[in-house]
ZAZA-985589 format. One record per residue (C-alpha): residue number from 1; residue in one letter; chain; y, z negated, x negated. Coordinates in pm, 1 decimal. Example, Ala and Ser with C-alpha at 12.3 -4.5 7.8 and 13.67 -1.06 7.14 Angstrom:
! ZAZA-985589
+-----+----+----+----------+----------+----------+
|   i | aa | ch |       yy |       zz |       xx |
+-----+----+----+----------+----------+----------+
|   1 |  A |  A |   -450.0 |   -780.0 |  -1230.0 |
|   2 |  S |  A |   -106.0 |   -714.0 |  -1367.0 |
+-----+----+----+----------+----------+----------+
This chain:
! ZAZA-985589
+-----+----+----+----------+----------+----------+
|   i | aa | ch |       yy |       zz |       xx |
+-----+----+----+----------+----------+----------+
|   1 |  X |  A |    606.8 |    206.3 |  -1372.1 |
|   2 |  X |  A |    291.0 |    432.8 |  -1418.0 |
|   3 |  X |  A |    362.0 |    765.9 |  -1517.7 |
|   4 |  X |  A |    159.2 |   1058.2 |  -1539.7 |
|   5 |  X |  A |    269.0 |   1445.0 |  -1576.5 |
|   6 |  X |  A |    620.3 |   1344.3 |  -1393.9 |
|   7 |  X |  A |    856.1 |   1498.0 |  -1614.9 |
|   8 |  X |  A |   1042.4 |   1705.3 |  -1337.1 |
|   9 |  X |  A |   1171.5 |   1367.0 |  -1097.6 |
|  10 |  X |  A |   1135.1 |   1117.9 |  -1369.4 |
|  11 |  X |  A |   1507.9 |   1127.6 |  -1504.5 |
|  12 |  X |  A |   1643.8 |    998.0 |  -1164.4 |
|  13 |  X |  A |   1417.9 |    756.6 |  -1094.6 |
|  14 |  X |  A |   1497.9 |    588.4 |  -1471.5 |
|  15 |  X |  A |   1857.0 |    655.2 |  -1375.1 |
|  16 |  X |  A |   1820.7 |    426.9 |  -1075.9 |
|  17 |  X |  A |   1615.9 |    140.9 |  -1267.9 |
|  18 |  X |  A |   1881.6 |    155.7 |  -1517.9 |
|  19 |  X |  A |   2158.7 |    103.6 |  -1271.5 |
|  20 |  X |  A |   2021.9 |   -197.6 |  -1110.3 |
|  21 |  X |  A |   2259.4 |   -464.2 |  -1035.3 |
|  22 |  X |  A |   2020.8 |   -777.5 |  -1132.1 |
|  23 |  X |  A |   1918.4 |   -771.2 |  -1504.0 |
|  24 |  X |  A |   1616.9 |   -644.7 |  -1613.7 |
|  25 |  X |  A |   1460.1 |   -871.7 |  -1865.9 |
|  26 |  X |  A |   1221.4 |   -575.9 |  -1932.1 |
|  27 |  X |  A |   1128.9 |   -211.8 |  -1785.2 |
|  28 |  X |  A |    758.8 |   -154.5 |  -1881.5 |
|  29 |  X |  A |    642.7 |    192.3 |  -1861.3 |
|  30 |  X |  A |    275.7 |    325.7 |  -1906.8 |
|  31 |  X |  A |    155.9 |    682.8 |  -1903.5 |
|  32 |  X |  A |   -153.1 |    752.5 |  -1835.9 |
|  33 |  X |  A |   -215.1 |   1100.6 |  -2027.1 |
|  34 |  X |  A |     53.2 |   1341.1 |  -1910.7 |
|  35 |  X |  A |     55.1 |   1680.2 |  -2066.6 |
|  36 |  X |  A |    398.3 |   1779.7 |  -1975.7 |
|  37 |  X |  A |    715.9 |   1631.4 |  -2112.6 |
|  38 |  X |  A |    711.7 |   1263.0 |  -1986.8 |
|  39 |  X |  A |    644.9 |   1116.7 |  -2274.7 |
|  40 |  X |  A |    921.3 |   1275.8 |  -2479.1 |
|  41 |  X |  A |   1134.2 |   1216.7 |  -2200.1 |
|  42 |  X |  A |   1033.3 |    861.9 |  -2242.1 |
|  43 |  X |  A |   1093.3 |    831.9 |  -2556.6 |
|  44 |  X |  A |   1418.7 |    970.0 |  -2587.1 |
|  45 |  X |  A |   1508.0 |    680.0 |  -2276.1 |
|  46 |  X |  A |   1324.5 |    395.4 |  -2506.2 |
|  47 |  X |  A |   1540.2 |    481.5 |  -2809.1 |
|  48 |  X |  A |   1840.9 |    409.2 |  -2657.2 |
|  49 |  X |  A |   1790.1 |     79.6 |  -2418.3 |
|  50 |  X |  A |   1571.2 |   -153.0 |  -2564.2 |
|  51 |  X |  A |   1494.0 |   -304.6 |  -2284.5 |
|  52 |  X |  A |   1258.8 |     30.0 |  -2202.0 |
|  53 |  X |  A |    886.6 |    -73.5 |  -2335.7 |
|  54 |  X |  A |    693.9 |    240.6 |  -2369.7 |
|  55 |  X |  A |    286.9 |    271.6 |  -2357.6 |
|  56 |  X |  A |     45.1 |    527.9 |  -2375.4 |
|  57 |  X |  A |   -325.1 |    490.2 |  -2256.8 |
|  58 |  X |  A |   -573.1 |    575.4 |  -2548.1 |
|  59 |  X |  A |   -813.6 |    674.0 |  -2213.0 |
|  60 |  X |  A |   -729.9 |    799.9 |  -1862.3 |
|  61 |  X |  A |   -730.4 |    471.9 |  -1665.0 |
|  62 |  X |  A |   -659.3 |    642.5 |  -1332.6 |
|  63 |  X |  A |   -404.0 |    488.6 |  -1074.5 |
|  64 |  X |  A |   -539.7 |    158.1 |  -1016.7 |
|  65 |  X |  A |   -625.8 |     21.5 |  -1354.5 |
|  66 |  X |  A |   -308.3 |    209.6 |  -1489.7 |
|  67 |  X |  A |    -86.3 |    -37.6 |  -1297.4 |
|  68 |  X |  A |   -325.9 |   -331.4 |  -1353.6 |
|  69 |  X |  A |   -325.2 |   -302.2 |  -1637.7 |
|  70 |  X |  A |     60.2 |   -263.6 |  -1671.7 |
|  71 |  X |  A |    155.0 |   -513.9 |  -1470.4 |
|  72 |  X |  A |    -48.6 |   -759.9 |  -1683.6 |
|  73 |  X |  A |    153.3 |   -711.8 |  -1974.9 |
|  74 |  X |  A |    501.6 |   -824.1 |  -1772.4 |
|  75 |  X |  A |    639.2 |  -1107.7 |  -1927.0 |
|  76 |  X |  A |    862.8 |  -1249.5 |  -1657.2 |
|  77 |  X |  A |    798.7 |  -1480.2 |  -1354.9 |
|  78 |  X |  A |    838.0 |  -1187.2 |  -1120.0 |
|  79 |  X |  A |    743.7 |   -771.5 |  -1135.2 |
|  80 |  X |  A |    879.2 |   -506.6 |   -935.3 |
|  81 |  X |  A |    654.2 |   -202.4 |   -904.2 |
|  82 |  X |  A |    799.1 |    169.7 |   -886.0 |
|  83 |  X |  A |    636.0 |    528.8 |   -859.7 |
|  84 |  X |  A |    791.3 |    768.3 |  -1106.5 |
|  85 |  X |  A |    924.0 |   1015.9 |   -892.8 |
|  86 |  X |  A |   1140.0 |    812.3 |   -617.1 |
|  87 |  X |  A |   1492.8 |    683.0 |   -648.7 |
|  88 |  X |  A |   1583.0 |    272.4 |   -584.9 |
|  89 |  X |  A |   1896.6 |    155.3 |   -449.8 |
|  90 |  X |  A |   2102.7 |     -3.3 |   -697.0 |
|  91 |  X |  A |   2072.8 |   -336.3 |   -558.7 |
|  92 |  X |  A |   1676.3 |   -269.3 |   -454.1 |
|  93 |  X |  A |   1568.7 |   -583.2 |   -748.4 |
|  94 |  X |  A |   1933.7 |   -792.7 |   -668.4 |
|  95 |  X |  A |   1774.2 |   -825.4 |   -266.8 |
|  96 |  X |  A |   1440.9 |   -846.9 |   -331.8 |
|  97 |  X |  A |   1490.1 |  -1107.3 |   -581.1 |
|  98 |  X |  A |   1748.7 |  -1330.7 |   -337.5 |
|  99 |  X |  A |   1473.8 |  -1295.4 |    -74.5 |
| 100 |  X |  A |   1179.7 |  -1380.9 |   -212.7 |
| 101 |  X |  A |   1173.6 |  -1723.1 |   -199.1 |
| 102 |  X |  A |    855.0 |  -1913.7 |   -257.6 |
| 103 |  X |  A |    651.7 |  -1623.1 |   -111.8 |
| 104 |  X |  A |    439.3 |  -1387.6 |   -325.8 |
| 105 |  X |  A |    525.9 |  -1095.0 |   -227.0 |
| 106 |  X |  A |    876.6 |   -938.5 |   -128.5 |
| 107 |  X |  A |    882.4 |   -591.3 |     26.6 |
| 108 |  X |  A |   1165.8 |   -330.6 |    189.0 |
| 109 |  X |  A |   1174.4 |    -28.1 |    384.4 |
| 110 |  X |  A |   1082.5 |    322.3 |    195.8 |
| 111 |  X |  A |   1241.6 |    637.2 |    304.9 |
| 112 |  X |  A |   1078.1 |    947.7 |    248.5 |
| 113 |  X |  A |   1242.5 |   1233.0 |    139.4 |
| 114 |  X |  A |   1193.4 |   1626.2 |     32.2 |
| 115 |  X |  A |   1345.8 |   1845.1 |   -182.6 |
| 116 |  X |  A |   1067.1 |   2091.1 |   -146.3 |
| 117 |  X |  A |   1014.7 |   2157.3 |    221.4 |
| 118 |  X |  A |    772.6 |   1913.5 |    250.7 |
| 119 |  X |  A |    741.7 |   1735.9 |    612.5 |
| 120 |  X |  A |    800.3 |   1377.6 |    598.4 |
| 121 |  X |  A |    796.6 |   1155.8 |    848.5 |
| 122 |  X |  A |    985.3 |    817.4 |    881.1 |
| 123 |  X |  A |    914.7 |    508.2 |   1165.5 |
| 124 |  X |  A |   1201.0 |    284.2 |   1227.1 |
| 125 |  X |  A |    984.3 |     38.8 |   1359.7 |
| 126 |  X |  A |    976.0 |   -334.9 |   1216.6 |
| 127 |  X |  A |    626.7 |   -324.8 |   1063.9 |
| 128 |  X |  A |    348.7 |   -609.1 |   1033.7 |
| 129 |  X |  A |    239.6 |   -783.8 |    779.5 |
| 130 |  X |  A |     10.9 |  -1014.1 |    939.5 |
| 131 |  X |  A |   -340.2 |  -1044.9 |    772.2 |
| 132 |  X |  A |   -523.2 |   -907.8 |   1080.8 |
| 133 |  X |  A |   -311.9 |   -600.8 |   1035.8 |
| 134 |  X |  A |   -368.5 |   -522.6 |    678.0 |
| 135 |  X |  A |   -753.4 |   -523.6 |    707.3 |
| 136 |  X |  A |   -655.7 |   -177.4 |    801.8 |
| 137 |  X |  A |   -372.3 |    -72.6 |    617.1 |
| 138 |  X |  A |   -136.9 |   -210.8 |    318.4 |
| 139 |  X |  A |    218.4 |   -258.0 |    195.6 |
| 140 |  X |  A |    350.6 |     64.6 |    -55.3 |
| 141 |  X |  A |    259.8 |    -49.5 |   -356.9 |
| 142 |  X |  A |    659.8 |    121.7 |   -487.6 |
| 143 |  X |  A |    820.8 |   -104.4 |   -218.9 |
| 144 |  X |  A |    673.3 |   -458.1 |   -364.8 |
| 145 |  X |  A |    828.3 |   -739.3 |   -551.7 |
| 146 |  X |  A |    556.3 |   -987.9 |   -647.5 |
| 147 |  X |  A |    509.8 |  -1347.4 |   -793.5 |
| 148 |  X |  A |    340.9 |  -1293.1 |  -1086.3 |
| 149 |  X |  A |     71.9 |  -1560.5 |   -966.9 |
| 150 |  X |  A |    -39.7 |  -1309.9 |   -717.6 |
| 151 |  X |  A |   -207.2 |  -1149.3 |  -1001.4 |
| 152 |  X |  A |   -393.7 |  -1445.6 |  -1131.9 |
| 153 |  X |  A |   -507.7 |  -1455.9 |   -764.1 |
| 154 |  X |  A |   -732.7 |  -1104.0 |   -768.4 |
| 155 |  X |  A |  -1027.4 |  -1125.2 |  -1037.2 |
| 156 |  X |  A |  -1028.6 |   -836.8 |  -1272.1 |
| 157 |  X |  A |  -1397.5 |   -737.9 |  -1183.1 |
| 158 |  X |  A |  -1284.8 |   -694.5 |   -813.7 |
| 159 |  X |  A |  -1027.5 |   -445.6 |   -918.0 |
| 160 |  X |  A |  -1318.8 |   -122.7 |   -871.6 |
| 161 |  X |  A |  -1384.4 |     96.0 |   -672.9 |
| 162 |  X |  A |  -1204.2 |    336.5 |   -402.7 |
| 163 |  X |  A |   -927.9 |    120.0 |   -307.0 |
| 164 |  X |  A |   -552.8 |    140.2 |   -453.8 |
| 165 |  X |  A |   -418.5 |   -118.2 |   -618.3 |
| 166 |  X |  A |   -130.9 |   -185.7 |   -357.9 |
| 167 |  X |  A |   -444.6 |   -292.6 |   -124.0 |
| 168 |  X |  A |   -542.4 |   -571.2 |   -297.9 |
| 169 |  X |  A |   -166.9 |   -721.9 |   -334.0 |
| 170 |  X |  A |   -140.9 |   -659.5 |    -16.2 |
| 171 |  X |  A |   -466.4 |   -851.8 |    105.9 |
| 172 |  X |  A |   -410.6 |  -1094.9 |   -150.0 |
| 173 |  X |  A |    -37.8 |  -1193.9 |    -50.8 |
| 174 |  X |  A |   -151.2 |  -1184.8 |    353.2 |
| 175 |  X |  A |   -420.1 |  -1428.4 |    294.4 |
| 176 |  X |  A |   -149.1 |  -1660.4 |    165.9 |
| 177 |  X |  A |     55.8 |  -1562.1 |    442.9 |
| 178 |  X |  A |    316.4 |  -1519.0 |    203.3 |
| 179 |  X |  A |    464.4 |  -1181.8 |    267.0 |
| 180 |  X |  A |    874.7 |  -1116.6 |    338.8 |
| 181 |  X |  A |   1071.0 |   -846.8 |    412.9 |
| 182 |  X |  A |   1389.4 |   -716.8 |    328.5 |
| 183 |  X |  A |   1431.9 |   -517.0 |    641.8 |
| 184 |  X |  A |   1675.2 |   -228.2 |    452.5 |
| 185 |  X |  A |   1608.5 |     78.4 |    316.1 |
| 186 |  X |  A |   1588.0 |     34.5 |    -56.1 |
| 187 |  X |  A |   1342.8 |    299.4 |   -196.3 |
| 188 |  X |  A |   1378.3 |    631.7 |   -157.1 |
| 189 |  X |  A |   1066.6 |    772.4 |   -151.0 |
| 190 |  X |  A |    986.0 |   1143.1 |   -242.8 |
| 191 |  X |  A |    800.1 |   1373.1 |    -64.5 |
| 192 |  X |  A |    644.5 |   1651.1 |   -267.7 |
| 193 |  X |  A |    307.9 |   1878.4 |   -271.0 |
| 194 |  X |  A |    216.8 |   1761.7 |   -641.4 |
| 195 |  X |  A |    246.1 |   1391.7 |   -577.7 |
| 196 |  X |  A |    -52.6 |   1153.4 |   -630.3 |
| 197 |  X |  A |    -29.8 |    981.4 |   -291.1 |
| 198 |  X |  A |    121.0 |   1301.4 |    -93.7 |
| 199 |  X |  A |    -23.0 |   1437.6 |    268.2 |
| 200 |  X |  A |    115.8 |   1651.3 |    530.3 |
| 201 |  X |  A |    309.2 |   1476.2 |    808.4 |
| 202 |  X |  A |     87.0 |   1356.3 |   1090.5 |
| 203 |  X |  A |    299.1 |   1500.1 |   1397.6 |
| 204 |  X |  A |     25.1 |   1247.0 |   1565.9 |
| 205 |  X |  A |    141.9 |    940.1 |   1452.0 |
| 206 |  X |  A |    426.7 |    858.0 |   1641.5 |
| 207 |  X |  A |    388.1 |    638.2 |   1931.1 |
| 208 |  X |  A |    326.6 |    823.8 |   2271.6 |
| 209 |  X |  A |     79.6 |    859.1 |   2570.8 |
| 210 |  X |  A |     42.6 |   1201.7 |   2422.4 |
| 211 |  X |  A |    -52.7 |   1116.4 |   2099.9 |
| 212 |  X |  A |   -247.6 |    857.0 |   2196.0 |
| 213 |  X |  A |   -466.6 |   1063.9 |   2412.1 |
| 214 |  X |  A |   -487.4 |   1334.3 |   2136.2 |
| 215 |  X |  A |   -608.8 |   1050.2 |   1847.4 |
| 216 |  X |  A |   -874.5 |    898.7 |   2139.2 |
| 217 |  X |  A |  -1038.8 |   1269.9 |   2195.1 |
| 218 |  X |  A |  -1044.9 |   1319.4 |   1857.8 |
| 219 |  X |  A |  -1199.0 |    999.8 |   1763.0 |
| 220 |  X |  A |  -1419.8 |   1045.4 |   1994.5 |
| 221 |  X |  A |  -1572.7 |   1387.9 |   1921.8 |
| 222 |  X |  A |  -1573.2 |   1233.7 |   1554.2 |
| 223 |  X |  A |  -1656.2 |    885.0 |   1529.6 |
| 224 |  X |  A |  -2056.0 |    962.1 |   1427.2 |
| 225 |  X |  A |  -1912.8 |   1194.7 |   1176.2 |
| 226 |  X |  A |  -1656.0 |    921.5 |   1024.2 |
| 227 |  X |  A |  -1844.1 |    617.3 |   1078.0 |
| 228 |  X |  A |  -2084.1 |    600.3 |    791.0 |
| 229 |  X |  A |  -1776.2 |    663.9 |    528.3 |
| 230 |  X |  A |  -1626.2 |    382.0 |    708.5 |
| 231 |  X |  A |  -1923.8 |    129.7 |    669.2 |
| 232 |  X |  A |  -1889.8 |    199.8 |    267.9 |
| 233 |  X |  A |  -1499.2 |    136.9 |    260.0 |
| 234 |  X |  A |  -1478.6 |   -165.4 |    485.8 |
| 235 |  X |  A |  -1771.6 |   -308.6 |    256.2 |
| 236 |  X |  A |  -1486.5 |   -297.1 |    -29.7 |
| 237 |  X |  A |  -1299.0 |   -455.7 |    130.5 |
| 238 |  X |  A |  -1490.2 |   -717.7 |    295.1 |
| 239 |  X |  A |  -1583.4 |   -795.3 |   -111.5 |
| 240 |  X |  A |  -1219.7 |   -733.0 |   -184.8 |
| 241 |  X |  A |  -1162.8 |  -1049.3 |     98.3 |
| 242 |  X |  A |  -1439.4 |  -1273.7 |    -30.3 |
| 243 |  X |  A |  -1290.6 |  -1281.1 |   -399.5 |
| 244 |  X |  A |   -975.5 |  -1358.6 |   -290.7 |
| 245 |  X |  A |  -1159.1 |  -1658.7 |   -167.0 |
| 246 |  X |  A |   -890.8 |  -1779.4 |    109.8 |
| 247 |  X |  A |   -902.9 |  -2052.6 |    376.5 |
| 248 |  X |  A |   -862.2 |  -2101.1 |    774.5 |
| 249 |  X |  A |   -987.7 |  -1983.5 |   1053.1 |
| 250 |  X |  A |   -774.5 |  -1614.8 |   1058.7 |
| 251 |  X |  A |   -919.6 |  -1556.4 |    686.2 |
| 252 |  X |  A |  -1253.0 |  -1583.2 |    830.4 |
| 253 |  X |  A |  -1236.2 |  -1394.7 |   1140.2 |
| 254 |  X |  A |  -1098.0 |  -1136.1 |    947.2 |
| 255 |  X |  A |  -1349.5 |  -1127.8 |    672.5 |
| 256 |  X |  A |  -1615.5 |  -1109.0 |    985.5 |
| 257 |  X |  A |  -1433.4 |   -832.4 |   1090.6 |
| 258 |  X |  A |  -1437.2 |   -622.0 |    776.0 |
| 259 |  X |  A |  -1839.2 |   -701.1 |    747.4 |
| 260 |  X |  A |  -1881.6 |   -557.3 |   1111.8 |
| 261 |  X |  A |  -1691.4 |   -250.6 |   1019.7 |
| 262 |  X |  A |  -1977.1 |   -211.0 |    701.8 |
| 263 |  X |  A |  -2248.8 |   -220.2 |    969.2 |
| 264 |  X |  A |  -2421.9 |    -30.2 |   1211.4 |
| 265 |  X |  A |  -2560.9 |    -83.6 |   1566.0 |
| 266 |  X |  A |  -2338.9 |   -145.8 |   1936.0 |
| 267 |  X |  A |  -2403.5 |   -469.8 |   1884.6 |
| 268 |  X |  A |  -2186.7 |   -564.4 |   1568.4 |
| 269 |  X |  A |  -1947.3 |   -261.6 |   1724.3 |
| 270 |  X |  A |  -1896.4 |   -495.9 |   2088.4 |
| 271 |  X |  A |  -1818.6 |   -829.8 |   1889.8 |
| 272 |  X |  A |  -1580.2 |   -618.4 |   1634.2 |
| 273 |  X |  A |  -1403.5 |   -560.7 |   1952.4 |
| 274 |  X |  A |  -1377.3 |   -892.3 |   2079.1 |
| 275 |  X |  A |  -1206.1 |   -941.2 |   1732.5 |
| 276 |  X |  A |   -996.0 |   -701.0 |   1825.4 |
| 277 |  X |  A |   -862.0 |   -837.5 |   2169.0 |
| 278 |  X |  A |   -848.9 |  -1153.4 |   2002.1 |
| 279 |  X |  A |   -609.6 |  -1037.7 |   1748.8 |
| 280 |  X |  A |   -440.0 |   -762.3 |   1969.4 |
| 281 |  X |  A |    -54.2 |   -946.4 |   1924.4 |
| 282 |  X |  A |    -73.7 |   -901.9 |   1555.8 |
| 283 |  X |  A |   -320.4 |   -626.0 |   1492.1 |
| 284 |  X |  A |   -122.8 |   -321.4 |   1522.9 |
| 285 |  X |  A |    185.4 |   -160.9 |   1338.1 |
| 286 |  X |  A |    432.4 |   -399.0 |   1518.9 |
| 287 |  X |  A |    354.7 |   -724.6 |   1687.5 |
| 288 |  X |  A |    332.6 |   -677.6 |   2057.8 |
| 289 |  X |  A |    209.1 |   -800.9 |   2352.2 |
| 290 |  X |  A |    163.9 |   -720.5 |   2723.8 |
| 291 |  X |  A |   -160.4 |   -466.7 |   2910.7 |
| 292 |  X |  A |    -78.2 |   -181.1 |   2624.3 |
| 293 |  X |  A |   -131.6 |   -359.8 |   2322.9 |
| 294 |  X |  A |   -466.9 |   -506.1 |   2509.6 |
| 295 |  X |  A |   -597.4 |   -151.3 |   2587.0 |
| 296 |  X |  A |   -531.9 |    -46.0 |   2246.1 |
| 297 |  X |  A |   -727.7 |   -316.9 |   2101.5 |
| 298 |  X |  A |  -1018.6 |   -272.0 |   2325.5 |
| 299 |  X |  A |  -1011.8 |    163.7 |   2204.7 |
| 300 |  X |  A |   -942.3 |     39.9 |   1885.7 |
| 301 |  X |  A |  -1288.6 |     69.8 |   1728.6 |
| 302 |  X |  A |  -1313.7 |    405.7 |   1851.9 |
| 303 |  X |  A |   -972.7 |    562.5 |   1771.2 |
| 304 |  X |  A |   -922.8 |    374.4 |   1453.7 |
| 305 |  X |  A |  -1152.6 |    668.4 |   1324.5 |
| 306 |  X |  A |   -862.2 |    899.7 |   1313.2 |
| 307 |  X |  A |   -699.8 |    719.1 |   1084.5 |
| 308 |  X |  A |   -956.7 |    724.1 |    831.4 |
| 309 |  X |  A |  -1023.3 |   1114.3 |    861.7 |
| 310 |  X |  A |   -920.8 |   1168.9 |    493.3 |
| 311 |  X |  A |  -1255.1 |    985.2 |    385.6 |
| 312 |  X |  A |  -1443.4 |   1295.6 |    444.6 |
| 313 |  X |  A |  -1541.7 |   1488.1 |    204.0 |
| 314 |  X |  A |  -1330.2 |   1818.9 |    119.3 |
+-----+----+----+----------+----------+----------+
């Protein structure tokens, strides 16, 4: 866990790690300059279960590194990774842990919740994992379980730059195609206006003719504004993808992909749509198939713009 100014949730989010029904050989905690009482709070937790290891960053190391460099100092063959303001299910570890297998990464379903008004919004929809699909997106890096080899897999120089850590697990584990899912709710995931991570519900999102309409006009009257903030984030990730240094034929259609996405011209934007249609049963939030799922792909390049809306700057 990474902590930083969370004083107000923190209590019942330890409360929940504490109550977990398979042992934890260790809980390592690491704040990353709070001025508020999380430290204390911390403290007061480490003095009375050992099994609570408590750090403090000398410097701010910001999300990413923070739980880099945190999770490099687990001990144990596998480590479960938790924001400090949600609340697990008891037996969130005991399932992950009996699923997991010889996969690299184990993840569940995460809940949101508010206690301050906040919209949420939750799909009930079996998501994808497929590589293909998290070129554009990732797991939550609070829902993951991971072999600690998928570390050793992700040089420490690549870990720079704009994108969270929970990207590169993600990436990492999908080029392995080693990815399962415990398909319960097992994180509860708060929903608050402070929170690192926290945005307004996209009333947009959910599937519909409606919607989709909506995110295609507005893609459309957009995409030269978006684009050129795409090019620099799909370039991340295409060098994200090349020092993970994976294999086969999807690994390198994919990594083709994200270095059309980092160019310009209608050239390189007609062949990243071929890509598309090629990879239209396992591109989207849930594998499908049929005319839908073909149209999508083929708008894809235009609409996906939508999605990436919070690049701009504020």
């Amino acid at each position: 866990m990474c902590t930083c100014n969370g004083e107000a949730y923190l209590a019942e989010q330890m409360e929940s790690l504490l109550a977990q029904t398979y042992p934890i050989d260790e809980i390592i905690v690491q704040d990353d300059g709070s001025k508020d009482g999380t430290v204390a709070l911390l403290q007061k937790y480490a003095a009375t279960h050992p099994v609570i290891k408590l750090y403090s960053n000398e410097t701010e190391h910001g999300v990413n590194n923070n739980f880099f460099t945190a999770m490099r100092r687990a001990h144990s063959d596998y480590i479960a990774i938790c924001d400090q303001d949600d609340i697990w299910e008891k037996d969130k570890v005991e399932k992950q842990i009996m699923a997991i297998g010889d996969k690299l990464l184990c993840t569940c379903r995460s809940k949101p919740f508010s206690t301050d008004g906040s919209p949420v919004n939750y799909d009930p929809r079996r998501p994808n994992y497929a590589l293909p699909r998290m070129l554009y997106t990732s797991i939550a890096g609070h829902t993951m379980l991971i072999n600690r080899h998928l570390l050793d897999m992700i040089p420490e120089q690549a870990v720079v730059g704009k994108l969270y850590y929970d990207v590169f697990l993600s990436m990492a584990a999908a080029t392995n195609d080693s990815i399962v899912l415990v398909d319960e709710v097992l994180v509860h995931q708060r929903r608050y206006t402070g929170a690192v991570t926290f945005s307004n519900a996209d009333k947009h999102r959910s599937p519909s003719l409606g919607n989709g309409l909506y995110t295609l006009l507005w893609s459309l009257r957009h995409f030269g504004e978006i684009r050129p903030y795409l090019h620099d984030y799909f370039q991340r990730r295409y060098r994200l993808l090349r020092a993970i240094n994976g294999q086969g034929e999807t690994y390198e259609d994919v990594t083709t992909m994200a270095a059309l996405e980092g160019r310009n011209g209608l050239v390189n934007l007609l062949h990243l749509c071929l890509y598309h249609i090629k990879y239209r049963h396992t591109l989207f939030y849930t594998v499908g198939r049929g005319p839908v799922n073909c149209l999508r792909s083929i708008l894809y390049c235009v609409m996906q713009v939508y999605f990436y809306r919070h690049l701009l700057p504020k």
